[in-house]
N, C-alpha and C positions, 0 to 999 in steps of 0.2 A: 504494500500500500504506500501509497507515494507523499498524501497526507499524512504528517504523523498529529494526532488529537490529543492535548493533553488537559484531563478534567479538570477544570477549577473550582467548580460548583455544579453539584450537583443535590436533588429534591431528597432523594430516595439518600444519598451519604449523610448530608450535613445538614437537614432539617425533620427527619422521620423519625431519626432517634431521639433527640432534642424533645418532639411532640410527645413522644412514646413517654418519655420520662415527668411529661408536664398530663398524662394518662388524656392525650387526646386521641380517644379511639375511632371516633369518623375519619379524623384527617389521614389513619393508617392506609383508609382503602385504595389500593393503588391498583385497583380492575384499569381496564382501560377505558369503559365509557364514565369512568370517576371523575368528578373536574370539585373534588374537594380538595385537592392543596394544586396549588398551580402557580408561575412566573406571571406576576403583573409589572413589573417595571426593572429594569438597570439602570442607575444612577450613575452620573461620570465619576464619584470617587468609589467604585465600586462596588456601589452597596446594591445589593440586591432586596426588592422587596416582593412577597409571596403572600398569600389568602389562604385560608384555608375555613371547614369548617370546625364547629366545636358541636362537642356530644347533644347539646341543647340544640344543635341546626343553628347556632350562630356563627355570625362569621368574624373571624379575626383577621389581623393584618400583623404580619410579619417582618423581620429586617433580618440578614447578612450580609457580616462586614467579611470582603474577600481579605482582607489584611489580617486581621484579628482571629478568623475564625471563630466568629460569636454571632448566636442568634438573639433576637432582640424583638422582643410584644410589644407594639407601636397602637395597635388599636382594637376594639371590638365593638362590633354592632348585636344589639338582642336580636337579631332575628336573621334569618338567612337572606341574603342579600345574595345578588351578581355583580362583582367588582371588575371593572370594568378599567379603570385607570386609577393611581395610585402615582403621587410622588410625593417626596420628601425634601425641604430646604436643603443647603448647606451644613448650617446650625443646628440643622435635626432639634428643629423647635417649632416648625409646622407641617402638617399632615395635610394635601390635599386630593380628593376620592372623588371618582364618578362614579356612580354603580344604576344598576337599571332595579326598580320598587317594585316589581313584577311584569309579570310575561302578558301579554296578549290574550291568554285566555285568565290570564286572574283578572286582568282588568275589566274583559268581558263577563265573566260571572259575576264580579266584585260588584257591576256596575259604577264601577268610579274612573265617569270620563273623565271629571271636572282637576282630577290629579296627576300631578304630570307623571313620566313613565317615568325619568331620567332628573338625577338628582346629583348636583356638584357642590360639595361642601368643602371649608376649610378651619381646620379642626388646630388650636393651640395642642400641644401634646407633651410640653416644658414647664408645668406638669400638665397632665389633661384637663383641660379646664373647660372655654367658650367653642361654640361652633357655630360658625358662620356658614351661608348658604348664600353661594354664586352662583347658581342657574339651576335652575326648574324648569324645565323645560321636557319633550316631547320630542327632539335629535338627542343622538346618545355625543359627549362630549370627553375629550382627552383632555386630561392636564399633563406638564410638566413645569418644574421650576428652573429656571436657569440658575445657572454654577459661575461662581467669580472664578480667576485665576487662582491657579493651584499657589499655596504659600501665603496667600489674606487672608488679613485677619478676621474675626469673626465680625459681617456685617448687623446693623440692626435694619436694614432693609434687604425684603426678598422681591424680588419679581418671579412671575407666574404666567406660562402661556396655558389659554384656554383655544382649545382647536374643537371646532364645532362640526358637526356632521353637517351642517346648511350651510359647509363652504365658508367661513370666515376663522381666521385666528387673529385673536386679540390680547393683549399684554396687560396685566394685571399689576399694580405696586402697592408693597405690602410695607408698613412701616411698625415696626414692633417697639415695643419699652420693656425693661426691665423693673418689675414691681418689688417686695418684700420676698424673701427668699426665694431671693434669684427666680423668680415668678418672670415669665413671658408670654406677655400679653399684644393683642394686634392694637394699636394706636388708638385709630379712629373706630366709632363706632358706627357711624351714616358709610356710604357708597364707596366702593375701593377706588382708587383712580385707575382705568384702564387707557388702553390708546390698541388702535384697529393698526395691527400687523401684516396683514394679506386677508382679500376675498376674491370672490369667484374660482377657488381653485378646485383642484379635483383629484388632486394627489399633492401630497407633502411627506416631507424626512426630515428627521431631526437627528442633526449631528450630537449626538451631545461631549465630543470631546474634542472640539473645536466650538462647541456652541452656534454652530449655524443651524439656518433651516433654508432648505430647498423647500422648493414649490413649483406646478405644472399649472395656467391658466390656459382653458382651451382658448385658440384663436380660430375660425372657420377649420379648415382642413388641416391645420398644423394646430403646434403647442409651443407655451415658449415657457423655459424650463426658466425663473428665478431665484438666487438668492439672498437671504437676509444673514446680517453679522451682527451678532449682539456683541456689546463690548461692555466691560467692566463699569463706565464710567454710564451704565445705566439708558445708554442711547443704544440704537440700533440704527442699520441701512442698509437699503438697496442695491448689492453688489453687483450683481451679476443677473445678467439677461443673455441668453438664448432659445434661437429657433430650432425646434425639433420637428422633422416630420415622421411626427406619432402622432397618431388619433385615438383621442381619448375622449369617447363617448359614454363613459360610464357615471349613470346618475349619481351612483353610489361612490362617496371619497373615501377612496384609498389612501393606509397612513402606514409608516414604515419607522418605525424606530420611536414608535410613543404609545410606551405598553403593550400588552400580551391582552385582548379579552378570549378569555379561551372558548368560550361558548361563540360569539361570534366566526372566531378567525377558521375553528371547526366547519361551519357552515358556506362559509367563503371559499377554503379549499377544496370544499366537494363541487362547488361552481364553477369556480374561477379558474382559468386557464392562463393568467396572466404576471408578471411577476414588473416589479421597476422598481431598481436602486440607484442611486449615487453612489459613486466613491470617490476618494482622493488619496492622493499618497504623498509620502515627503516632497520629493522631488516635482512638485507642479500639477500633476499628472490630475483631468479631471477626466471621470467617467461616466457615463449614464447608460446602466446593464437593461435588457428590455425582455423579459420573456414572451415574443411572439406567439396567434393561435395561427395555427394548421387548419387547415380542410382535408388535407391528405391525410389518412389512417398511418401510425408509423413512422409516421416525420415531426421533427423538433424543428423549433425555426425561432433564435435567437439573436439578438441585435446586441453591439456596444458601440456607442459614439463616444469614440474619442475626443471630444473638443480640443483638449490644448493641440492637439494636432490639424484638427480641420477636416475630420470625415470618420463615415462610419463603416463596421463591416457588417454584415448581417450572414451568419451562419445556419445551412440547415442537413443537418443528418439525421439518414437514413437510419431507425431503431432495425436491425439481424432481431431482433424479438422483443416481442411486449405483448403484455397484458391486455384483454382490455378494460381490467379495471383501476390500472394503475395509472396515476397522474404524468400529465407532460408538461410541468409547468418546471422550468428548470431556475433551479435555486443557483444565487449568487456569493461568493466570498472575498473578503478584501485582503489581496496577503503584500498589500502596498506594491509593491514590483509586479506582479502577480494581480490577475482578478482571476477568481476560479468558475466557471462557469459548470454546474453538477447536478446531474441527473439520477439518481440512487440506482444502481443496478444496471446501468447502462454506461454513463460514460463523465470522465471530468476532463475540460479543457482548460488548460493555465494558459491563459491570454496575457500575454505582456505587455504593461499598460509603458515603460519607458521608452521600447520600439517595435510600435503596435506595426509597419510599415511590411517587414515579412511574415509569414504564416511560418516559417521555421524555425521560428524564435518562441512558437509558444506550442505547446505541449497537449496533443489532444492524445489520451489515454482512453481504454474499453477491458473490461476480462477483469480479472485478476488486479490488473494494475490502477486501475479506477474506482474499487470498491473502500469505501471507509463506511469498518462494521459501527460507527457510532452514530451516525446519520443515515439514518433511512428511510426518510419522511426529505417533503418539500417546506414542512416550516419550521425554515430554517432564516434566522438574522442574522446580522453582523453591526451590533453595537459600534463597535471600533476595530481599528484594523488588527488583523491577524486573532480574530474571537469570532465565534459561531456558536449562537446560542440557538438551539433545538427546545422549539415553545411549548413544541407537544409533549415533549422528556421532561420539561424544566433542566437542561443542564447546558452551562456552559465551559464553552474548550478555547483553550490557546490552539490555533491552530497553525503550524510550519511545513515545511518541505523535508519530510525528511534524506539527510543526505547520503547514508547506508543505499536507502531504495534508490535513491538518484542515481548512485553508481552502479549498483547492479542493472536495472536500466540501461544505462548506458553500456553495460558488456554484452546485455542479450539483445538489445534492437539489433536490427537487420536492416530499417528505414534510413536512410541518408536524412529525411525530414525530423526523426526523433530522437537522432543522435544529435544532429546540430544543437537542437532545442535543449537535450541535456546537458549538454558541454556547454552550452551560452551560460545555463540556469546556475550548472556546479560555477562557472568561473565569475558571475555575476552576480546572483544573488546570494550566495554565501561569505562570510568573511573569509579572506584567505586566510590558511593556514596549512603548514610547510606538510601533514601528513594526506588533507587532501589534496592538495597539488602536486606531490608524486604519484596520488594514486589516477590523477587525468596524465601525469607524464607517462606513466608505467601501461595507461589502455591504449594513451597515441601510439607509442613506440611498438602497438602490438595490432594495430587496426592502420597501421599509414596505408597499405593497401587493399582495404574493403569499405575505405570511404572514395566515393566515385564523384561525384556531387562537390565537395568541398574539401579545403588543405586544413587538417585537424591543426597541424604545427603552426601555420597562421591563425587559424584560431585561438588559440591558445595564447600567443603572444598579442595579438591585438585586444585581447579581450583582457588578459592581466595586465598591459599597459592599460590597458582605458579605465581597468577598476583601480589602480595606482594613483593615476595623475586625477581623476576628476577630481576626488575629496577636496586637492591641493590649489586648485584656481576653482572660480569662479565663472559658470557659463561654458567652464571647457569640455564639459560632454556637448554640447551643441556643436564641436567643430570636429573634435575627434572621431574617428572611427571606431567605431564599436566591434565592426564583422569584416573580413577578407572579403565577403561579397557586395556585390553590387544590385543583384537582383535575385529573384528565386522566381524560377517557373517550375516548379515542383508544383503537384497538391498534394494534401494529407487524404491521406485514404481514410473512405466515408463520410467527408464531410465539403460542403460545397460553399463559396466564401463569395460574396458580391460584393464589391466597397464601393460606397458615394463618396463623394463629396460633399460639405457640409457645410454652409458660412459659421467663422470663430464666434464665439462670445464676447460679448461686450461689457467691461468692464468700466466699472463707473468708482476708484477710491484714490483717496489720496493719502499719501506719507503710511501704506500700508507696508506692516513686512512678513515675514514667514511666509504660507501658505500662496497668498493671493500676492505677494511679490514672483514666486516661481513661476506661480500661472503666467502671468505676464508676462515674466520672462520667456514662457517658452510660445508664446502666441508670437509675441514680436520674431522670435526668429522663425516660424511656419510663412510669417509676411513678410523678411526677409533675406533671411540666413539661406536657407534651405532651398535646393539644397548647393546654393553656389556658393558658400563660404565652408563646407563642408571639406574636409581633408582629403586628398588624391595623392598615392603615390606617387602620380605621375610629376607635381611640383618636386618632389625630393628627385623623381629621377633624372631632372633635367639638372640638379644642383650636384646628382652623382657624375652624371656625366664629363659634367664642368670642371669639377675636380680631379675626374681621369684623365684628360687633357695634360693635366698638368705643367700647364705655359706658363713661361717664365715671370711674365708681367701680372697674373693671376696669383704667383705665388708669395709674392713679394707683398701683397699688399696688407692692411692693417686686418681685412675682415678675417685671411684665412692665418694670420698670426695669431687669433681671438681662437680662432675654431682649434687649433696645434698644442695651444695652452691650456683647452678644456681639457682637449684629450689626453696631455700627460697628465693630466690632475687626476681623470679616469684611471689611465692605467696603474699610477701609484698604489690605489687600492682594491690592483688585483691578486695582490694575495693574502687580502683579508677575506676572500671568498671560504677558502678552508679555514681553520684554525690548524689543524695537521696540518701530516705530508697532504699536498695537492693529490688528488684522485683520481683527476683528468691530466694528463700531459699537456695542457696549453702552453706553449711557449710566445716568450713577451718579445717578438722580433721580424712582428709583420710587418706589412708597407704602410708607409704614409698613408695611400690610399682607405684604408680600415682604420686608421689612425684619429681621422676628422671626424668620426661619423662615429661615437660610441654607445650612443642612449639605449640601445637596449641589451646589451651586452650580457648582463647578467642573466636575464632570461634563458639564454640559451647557453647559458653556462649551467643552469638549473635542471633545463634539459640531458643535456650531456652528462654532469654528472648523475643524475639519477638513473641514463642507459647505461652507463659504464658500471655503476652498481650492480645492475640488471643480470648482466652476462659477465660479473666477475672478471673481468680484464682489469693488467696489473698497471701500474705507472708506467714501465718501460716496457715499451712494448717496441719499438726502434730495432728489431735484430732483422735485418731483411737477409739472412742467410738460410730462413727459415718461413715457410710457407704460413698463412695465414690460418686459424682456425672456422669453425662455422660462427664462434660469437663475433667473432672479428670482424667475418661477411656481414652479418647483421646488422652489425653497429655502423662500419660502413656505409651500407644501403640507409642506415636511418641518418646519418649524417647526410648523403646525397640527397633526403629529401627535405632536407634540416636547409641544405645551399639553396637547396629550388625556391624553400618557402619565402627565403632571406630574399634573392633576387628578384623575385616577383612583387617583395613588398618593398626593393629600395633598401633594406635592412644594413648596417653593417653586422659582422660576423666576429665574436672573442678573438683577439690576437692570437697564432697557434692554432685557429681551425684547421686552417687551410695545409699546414705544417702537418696535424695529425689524419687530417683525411686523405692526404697524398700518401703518406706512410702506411695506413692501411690499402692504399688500393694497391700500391707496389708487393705487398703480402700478398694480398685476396685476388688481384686478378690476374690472366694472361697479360701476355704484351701487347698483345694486338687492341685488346678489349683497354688496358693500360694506357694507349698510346691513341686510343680513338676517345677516351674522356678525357684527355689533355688537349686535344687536337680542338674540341666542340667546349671547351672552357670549365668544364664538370670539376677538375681535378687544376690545380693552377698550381706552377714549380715555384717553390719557395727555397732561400738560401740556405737554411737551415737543412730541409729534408733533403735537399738535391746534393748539398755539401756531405751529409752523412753517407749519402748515397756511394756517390764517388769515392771517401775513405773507406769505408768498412768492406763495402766488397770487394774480391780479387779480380782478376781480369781472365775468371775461364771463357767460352766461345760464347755461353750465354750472358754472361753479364756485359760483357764487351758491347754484347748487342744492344742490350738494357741502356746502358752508361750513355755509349754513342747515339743513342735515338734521344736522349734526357737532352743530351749537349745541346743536339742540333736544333733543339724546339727552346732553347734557354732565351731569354727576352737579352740583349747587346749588353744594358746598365749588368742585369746579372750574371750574366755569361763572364765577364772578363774578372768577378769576384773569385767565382765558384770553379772554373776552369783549371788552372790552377792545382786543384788538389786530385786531379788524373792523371798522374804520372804514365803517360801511355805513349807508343808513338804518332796514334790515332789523332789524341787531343793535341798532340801539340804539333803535327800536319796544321791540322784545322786552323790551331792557334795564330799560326806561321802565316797561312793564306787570309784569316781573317786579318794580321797586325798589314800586310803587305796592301791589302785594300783601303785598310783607311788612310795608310802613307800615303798613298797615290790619289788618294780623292781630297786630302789636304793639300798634295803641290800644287793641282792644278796646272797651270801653264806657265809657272815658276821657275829660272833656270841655276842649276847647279854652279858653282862655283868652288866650292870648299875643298880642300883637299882629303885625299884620301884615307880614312880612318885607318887603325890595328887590323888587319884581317887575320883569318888564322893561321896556325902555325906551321901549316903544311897549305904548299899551295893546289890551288885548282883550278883546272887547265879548261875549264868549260865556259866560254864566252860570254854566253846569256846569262848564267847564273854570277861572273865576273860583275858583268855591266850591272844586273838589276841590285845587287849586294854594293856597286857604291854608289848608288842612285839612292837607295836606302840608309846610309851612313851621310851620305851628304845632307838628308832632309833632317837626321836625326840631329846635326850638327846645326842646322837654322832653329833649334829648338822643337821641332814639330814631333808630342811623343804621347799616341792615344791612350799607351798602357801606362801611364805614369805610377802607378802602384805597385806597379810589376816589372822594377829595374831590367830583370833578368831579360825581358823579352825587347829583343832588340835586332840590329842586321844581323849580327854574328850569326844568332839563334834562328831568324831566317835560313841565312847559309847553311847552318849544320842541321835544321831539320831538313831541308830540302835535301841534302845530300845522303843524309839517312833513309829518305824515304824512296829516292832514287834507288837506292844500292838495295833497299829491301824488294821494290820492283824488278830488280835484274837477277836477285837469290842472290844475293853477295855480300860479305860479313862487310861490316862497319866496327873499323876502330879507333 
């Protein structure tokens, strides 16, 4: 189960025994068509409040504190009542209760038109004292009291919204005194002052851990979804406006997050095909979840408009089996990153509310892997994020991702679409930590090829760079890249995905921060940003390029002395990667080139060492006299797909990649195959490996081969370093013809004068090689000398290798 549910409260734990002991035996009955103890309310400091009956058919009102784990007798009525809404101040100094005075047929046989059905009172309970009556009325009505900021002091003013079934909410200010032992009383005794919040509406939500409230006002064919901000300072405002196209034709106001009636909501599930939440998460992110009806038997059909983004998708899959007495009204969760969209026994999709823009990014599960045995019903809330309260259990859960399930997940998919979405989920929505991030290095390095679709090793790096750097600026996930991709034409199987487009919201606040700052934040860049300020390889690859160039007047200047001086600062603290001996053979002696370019370096040092752990290879692994083993090939091949990811994203590469992945390929492959990934850039000679190369082995028929094919493909700057340590007669032929070329391409049309240098000590009677040997001692004499590193190589050496290589052509000793 991929959900993992952990109980925080529940009816049946932490309030049945409590009763038991207080010998209330009606409230035991816990049949299922029982509605004697039940969830009426959650409070933002987490008090839960519940009803129950008592042995007399009275009814009581309840409290749990989730902090304390303490129940608490808040109130009782002589007579059996239907509570209906219930809430509690701050100061847990006033009780406010809707409840309905009988049914339809009591009032029918009763004959008492003339009494209203529905009853709102507000009860002092600091101690129980006065009770005041706010509506009498015939619509049944919710209360809730607004919450100051968490860490105030205790006020002597409460406010109070009353949400009415005839479409109006209204604001209620309640002004309390303290009397003789500590006695709390309501101030005034004439008319509360109220003030009208919203009418005409037909749906509302009440945040209460943000203290806002959303609200739907039909418009002709559309609806325009509003919010209200209550603020501490006792005011309130109209935030936020937008256009929905939903039609919401329903007489009957639907309310979500204001109280539990359990008798009601019982009745409404067995009708209702309909679901509609809000959400929001840290980062900006607003949502409006929409549970669509079907006419098709079999088929769900579910909507999310993303606002801060500017469009909606609308989802519909095909149910492989149902009931047909089972509900298709699909319940919503808010896991902030995450919106879960769950249908009990059929399927959960985790819609990603940060980059709702691919469908691989979010997670549609069926079977086994979508079932969470704690919810099995559709009513189902989400007070605040990452909680789902089940109104028909009474119990509420912390609800996460578990990331055990995520990883095994991630080993048995076979989908390209549900791997991606795992590996985003583990590298994104999890804090990093060093045991799960070997255990995504340990499945890359074992799935690089049965992912078809997508480069896992670029994932992984772009995705732990972007969970890195965002924290650290401000705005800079709007520019970073998140994913290696650019598009996805994939779908998920069974399920069919239409997106609109959608005009943003309109936001109306000033000098606002948190919440409704992101929002903004992220509208202005959907009207900006997006996606041309967005990050492309392709700008880094034109500034690699530029650097590979490496012209002279580029080099000199102040920008890339900047860039030269980060990167030794980088390299200084590469060998604080280990605390030990190093793991990985990186050696600190690659080119400039990788030098300018160090930002993600460590990454893939993270990489690396974790496959070099994998497959037990030692530090020194450098004996190329000795064939490569099978973990060797492996690590290899995962190195070669480690370059491809690097290249493809602009990346530079740890100092000593390039050193350790030459060394292995001289191991693990033939020549031929050795000599065509140098040839195509796969494998690139470095001084280090090419210098070892040339010392340590001998010069049988095959290495000769080996050596002389390494020479001939050596870049000119390195060639005349590394050359040098082949004492052959091969190399230093080559040496001879190569030093003889660049002499003659520096005289140019220059004429000799100088007299004739030392020659050697025995003469030679051969004309051309007379002429060209002082033609060569003349030039060396105007100063002109390309090997200046390399005193040794000079005419003489000319002379004497030509004459050696002659006499080796003719079978004739040279001494």
């Amino acid at each position: 189960m991929l959900l993992r549910l952990v109980p925080e409260f529940e009816l049946r734990r932490d309030v049945l025994p409590w009763l038991a002991e207080r010998g209330c035996a009606a409230a035991l009955d816990t049949s299922e068509n029982s509605s004697a103890l039940y969830v009426v309310n959650v409070e933002r400091n987490g008090k839960i409040i519940y009803t129950w009956k008592g042995n007399q058919r009275n009814t009581h009102i309840g409290l749990y504190d989730l902090q304390t784990k303490q129940n608490e007798h808040l109130y009782m009525f002589e007579k059996n009542l239907n509570i209906i809404s219930c809430s509690i101040n701050n100061e847990r100094t006033l009780l406010a209760v809707s409840f309905c005075q009988y049914t339809e047929e009591e009032r029918a046989a009763q004959l008492l038109q003339s009494v209203s059905k529905y009853l709102t009172l507000l009860i002092e309970i600091h101690p129980i004292n006065n009770v005041r009556v706010l509506k009498a009325v015939d619509s049944c009505v919710r209360v809730q009291f607004l919450y100051p900021v968490e860490g105030r002091n205790a006020s002597r003013e409460s406010r109070l919204l009353l949400v009415s079934e005839d479409k109006y909410i209204e604001q209620f200010d309640i002004h309390v005194v303290a009397e003789e032992e500590h006695k709390v009383v309501i101030q005034k005794s004439g008319q509360l002052p109220r003030a009208k919040v919203a009418d005409d509406l037909v749906w509302a939500q009440w945040d209460m851990m943000e203290q806002r409230l959303f609200y739907i006002v039909p418009k002709e064919s559309k609806s325009t979804l509003r919010c209200v901000q209550f603020y501490p300072e006792e005011n309130f405002n109209s935030i936020l406006e937008s256009h929905l196209d939903i039609a919401v034709n329903d007489t009957q106001l639907k309310l979500v997050n204001f109280g539990y009636d359990y008798c009601q909501d019982q009745d409404v599930a067995s009708k209702s095909l309909k679901n509609l939440q809000v959400f929001t998460s840290k980062a900006g992110g607003l949502c409006v979840c929409c549970s669509l009806v079907s006419d098709i038997p079999h088929e769900i059909i579910y909507s999310i408009y993303f606002l801060h983004k500017g469009y909606n998708k609308t989802f519909t899959v095909s149910l492989e089996r149902a009931e047909s007495h089972q509900l298709k009204e699909v319940a919503f969760m808010n896991l902030d990153y995450y919106v879960a969209a769950y249908l009990p026994g059929q399927f959960l999709h985790l819609l990603n509310i940060q980059h709702p823009d691919m469908l691989c990014y979010s997670l549609f599960l069926t079977g086994e892997d979508a079932r969470i045995d704690a919810l099995q019903n559709c009513s189902i809330r989400c007070p605040w994020v990452s909680a789902a309260l089940d109104c028909s259990a009474g119990s509420l859960y912390h609800v996460s991702i578990s990331d055990s399930a995520l990883l095994q997940l991630l080993h048995k998919s076979k989908r390209d679409c549900e791997r991606l979405a795992a590996l985003h989920c583990a590298l994104l929505y999890f804090q990093h930590t060093e045991d799960l991030e070997m255990q995504i290095i340990r499945w890359i390095s074992e799935n690089l090829s049965t992912c078809h679709s997508f480069d896992p090793i670029q994932e992984f790096i772009i995705a732990s760079l972007y969970c890195r750097l965002c924290p650290e600026t401000e705005n800079l996930d709007k520019l970073l890249p998140y994913t290696s991709l650019h598009d996805w034409i994939g779908a998920v199987p069974g399920v069919r995905c239409a997106t609109d487009i959608i005009s943003l919201p309109v936001l109306e606040f000033q000098n606002s921060k948190g919440f409704w700052e992101k929002l903004n934040s992220n509208l202005e860049s959907v009207k900006y940003a997006e996606p041309h300020l967005h990050y492309h390889s392709k700008v880094l690859r034109r500034e690699w390029h530029s650097l590979s160039e490496e012209r002279e007047e580029r080099r000199t200047t102040a920008y890339l002395r900047n860039i030269f001086e980060n990167a030794k600062k980088v390299l200084s603290h590469l060998d604080t990667w280990d605390s030990g001996a190093r793991l990985v053979p990186l050696f600190e002696e690659e080119d400039y080139q990788q030098q300018l370019l160090m930002g993600l370096l460590n990454l893939v040092h993270r990489i690396m060492k974790e496959v070099w752990r994998r497959y037990q290879l030692h530090s020194c692994i450098f004996c190329f006299d000795e064939r490569g083993s099978a973990a060797e090939f492996a690590v290899f091949h995962i190195m070669s797909r480690i370059l491809e990811a690097a290249n493809g994203m602009c990346m530079p590469l740890p100092p000593g990649f390039h050193t350790l992945h030459l060394g292995l390929g001289v191991r693990c492959l033939p020549l031929h195959t050795l000599l065509h990934y140098i040839d195509s850039g796969i494998l690139q000679l470095t001084e280090t490996c090419v210098r070892k190369l040339l010392k340590d082995l001998d010069d049988t028929e095959q290495n000769e081969k080996l050596k002389f094919s390494i020479v001939m493909r050596l870049p000119e700057a390195l060639g005349q370093k590394v050359r040098q340590y082949w004492n052959h007669p091969i190399n230093a032929n080559f040496i001879a013809r190569k030093y003889v070329k660049l002499l003659l391409e520096k005289l140019g049309n220059r004429q000799c004068s100088r007299p004739v240098p030392e020659r050697l000590s025995f003469p030679v009677e051969f004309l051309p090689l007379n002429y060209l040997t002082n033609m060569l001692a003349e030039i060396e004499n105007q100063g002109v000398h390309p090997y200046e590193k390399q005193d040794h190589v000079n005419a003489r050496f000319v002379e004497e290798t030509a004459l050696k290589h002659t006499m080796t052509l003719l079978g004739l000793k040279y001494s």
